[in-house]
C-alpha positions as CSV (number, residue, x, y, z in Angstrom):
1,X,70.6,130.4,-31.4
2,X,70.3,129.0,-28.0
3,X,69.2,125.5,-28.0
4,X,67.4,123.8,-25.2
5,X,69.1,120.6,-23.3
6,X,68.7,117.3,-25.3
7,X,67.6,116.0,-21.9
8,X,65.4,117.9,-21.1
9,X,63.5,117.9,-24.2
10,X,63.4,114.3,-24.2
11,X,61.9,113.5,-20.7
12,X,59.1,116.4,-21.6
13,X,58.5,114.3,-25.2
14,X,57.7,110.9,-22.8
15,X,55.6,112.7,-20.9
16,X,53.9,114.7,-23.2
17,X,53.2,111.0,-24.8
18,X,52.3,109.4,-21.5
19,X,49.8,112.1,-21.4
20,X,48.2,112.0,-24.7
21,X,47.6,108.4,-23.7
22,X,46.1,109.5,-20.4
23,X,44.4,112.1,-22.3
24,X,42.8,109.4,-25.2
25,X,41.5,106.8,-22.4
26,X,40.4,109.8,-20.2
27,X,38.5,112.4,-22.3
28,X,36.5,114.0,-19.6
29,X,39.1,114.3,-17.2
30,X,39.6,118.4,-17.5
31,X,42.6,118.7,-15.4
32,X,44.8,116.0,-17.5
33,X,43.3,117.6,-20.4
34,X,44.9,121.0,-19.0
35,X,48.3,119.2,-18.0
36,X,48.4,117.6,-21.5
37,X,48.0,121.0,-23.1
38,X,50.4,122.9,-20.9
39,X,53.1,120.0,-22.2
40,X,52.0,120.5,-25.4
41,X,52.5,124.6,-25.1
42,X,55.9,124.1,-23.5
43,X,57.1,121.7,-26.1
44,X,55.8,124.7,-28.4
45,X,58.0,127.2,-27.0
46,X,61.2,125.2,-26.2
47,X,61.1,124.2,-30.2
48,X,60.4,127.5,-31.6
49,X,57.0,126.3,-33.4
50,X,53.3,127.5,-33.5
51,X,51.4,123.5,-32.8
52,X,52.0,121.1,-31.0
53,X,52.3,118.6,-34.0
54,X,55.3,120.5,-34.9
55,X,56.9,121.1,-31.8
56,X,56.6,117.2,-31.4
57,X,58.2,116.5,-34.5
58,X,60.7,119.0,-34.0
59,X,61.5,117.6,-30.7
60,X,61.7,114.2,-31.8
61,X,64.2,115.3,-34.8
62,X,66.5,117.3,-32.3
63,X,65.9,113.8,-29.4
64,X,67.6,111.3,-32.2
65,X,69.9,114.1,-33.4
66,X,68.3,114.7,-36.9
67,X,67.7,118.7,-37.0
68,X,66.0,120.0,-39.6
69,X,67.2,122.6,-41.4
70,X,66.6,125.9,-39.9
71,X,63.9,128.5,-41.2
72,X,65.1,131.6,-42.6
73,X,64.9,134.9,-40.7
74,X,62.2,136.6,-41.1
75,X,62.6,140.0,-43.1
76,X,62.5,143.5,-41.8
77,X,62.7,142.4,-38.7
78,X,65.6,143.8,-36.3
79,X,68.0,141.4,-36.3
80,X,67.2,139.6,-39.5
């Protein structure tokens, strides 16, 4: 499995938090609302998971080095 740059994951973590805090003293402002979720959906997609509560925990995990194990392959599926 390819993984994504520690780096990389970790400067898009601290922003993703910088806007949640932007997000939480700002709540009608629409456009860091839609910044904040695009974060959130690339966060989704670099750690392989479905919210953005997971792919923040999984980021954190892989940030300080602590991966969890990995899922099993799902059946019948080529490749698995």
């Amino acid at each position: 499995m390819l993984l994504p740059d520690r780096n990389t994951v970790d400067r898009l973590l601290r922003h993703y938090r910088a806007q949640e805090r932007t997000v939480l003293a700002r709540p009608r402002d629409l456009s860091a609302l839609r910044r904040f979720e695009d974060t959130a959906y690339t966060l989704c997609v670099l750690m392989g998971e479905r919210s953005a509560r997971a792919a923040v925990r999984a980021a954190e995990r892989y940030v300080t080095g602590n991966r969890a194990p990995a899922r099993p392959a799902l059946e019948g599926l080529p490749g698995a």
